[in-house]
N, C-alpha and C positions, 0 to 999 in steps of 0.2 A: 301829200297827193298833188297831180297839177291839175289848175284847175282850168276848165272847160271855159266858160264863159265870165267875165266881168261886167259889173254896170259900176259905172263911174258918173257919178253927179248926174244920174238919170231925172226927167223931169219932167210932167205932161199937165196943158195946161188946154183943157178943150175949147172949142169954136163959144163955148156959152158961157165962158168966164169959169167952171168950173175948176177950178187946181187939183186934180186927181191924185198925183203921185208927185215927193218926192223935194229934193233932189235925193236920191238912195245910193248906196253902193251896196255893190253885192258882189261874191265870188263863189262858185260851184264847182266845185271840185269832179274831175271826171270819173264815174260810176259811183256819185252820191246818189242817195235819194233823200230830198229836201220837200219839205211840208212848210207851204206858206198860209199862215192863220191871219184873220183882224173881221175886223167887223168892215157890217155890208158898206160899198161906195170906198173903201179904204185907200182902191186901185192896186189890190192885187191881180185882176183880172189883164187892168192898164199893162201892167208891168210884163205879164206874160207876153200881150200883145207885142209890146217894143221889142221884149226876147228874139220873137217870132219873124219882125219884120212886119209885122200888118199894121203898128202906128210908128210914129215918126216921134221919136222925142223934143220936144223943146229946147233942153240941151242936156248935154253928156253924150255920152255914145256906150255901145255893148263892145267889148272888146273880147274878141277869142284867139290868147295866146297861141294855140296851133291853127288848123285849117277849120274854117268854119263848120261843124258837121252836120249830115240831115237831119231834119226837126222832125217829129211828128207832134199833131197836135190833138188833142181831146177836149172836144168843149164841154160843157154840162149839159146839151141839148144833144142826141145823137147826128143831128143834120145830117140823114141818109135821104138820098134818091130816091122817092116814093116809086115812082113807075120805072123802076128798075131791079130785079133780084140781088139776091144777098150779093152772090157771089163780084157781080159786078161793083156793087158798094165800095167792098172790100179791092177790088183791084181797079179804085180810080187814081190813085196818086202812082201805080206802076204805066198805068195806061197814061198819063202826062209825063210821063218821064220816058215815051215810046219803048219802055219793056215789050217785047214780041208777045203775041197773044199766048203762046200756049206756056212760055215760063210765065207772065202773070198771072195766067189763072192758075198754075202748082203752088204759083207761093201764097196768091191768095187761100185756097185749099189749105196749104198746110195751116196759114193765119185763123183762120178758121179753128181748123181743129185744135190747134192751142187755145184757144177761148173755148171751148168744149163745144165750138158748132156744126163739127164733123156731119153732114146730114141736109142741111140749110142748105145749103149751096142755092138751091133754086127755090126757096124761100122769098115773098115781095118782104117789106119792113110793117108793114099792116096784120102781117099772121103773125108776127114777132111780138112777145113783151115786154114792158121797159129794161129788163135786165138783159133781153137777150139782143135787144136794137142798141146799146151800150155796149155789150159785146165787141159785135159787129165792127161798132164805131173804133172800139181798142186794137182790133184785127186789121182794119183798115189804115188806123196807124205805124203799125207792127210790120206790116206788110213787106212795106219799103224801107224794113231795116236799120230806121233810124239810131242815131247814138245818145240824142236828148229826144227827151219825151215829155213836153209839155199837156198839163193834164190841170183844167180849172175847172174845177168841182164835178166833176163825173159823177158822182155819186149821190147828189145830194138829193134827186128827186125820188128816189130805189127806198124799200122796205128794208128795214133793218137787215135779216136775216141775207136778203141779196146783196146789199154792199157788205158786208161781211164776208162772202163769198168771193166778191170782184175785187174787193180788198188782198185776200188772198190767191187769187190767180195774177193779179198784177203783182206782188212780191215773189212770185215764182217764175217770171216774164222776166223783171227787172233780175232776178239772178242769175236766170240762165242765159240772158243776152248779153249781159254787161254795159247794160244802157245807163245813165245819164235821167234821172226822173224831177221833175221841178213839177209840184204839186200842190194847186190851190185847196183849201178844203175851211169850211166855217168848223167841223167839231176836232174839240181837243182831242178826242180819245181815237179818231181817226189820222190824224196826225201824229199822235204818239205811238199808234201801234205800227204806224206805215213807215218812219222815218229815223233816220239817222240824225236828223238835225230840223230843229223848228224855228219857223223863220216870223217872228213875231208884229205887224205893223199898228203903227198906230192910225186913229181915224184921221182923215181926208185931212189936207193932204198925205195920202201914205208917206209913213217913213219907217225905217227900221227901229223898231224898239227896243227889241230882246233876238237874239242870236242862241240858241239852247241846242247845246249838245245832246245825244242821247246813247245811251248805250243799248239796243235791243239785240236779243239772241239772233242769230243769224237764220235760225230755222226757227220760227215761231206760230204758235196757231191759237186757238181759241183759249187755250187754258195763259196762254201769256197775258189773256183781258182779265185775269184772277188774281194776279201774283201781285204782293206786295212792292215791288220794283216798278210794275206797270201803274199802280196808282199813286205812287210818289212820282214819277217822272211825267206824267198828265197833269198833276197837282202842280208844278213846276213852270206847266206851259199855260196850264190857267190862271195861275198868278199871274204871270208875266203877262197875258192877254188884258186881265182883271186892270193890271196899273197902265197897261198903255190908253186903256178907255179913260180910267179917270186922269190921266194927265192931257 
């Protein structure tokens, strides 16, 4: 496969002395979806950032063999526009990019109703629930069509049963769009169920530890969290997690 983006002797070293991340390399293959695991401060989050363009590496640089392509991004906080509706939310990165009002608000609409918010539209973010202002946040990304989908820990403040859920509307996102997904996440077994490949760091400074392949069915849902395959290849990624801690 070619790959999308590189990091090459990546390396971030904060204003407070802190050494975050690294030097790493990395390659992402175009229409993977990759799960990056480590424990807190690791500078997985760093790393997405530099992806992104919002930090500045110390040194290496991201290298994208073809044309750099749009990013969207998903934090773990929804960071919606309180005094503004759903619908607007959702079509701020078409309204920065001077998309004409009436095709961003169709695609916003459409972004919408692929997250199943068909309805909201004029919804504020305050009559919304955590799952659904998360939503929102994923539509918003979605929007504008991105080809990589940067996504650090979305999920992690949601009830079980609802990440589970957003779990599985994000694996039917990423297959019907053909996007590009680099995904932070602390638990194994959400990384194992979401991923093609698990990206192991160890603590601060991050670095690559373990690189893990995975094989998951291409259509999978709640009975794949039961199967014997699914608990060896989680067992797999929490070794691997297990020794980069204690080394």
């Amino acid at each position: 496969m070619t790959a999308l983006l590189s990091l090459r002797a990546i390396a971030k070293t904060f204003d407070t002395g802190t050494h975050a991340l690294g030097p790493i390399d990395l390659d992402v293959e175009e229409g993977a979806f990759v799960s990056i695991v480590g424990p807190s401060g690791c500078g997985k989050s760093t790393a997405l950032r530099v992806i992104a363009g919002l930090l500045k590496p110390d040194s290496g640089a991201v290298a994208w063999p073809g044309s750099k392509p749009e990013i969207g991004f998903v934090f773990q906080e929804p960071t919606l526009m309180p005094w503004v509706k759903t619908l607007a939310n959702v079509r701020l990165p078409l309204d920065l990019e001077g998309t004409p009002r009436a095709e961003a608000d169709a695609r916003a609409k459409t972004a919408l109703a692929r997250v199943g918010l068909a309805g909201f539209e004029n919804a504020y973010p305050r009559e919304l629930s955590g799952g659904m202002k998360m939503r929102v946040s994923i539509a918003r990304a979605i929007a504008a069509a991105p080809k990589l989908l940067l996504m650090d820990e979305p999920f992690a403040a949601l009830d079980e049963l609802t990440r589970q859920a957003l779990n599985d509307d994000l694996l039917t996102l990423w297959r019907e769009d053909g996007m590009t997904v680099l995904f932070v996440t602390h638990s194994v077994y959400e990384s194992t169920y979401l991923s093609e490949r698990v990206v192991v760091m160890s603590p601060r400074p991050g670095r690559i530890a373990a690189d893990i392949p995975l094989a998951p069915p291409q259509a999978r849902d709640a009975g794949w969290r039961l199967t014997p395959q699914f608990a060896s290849e989680a067992a797999k990624v929490s070794q691997a997690l297990k020794e980069a801690m204690a080394a």
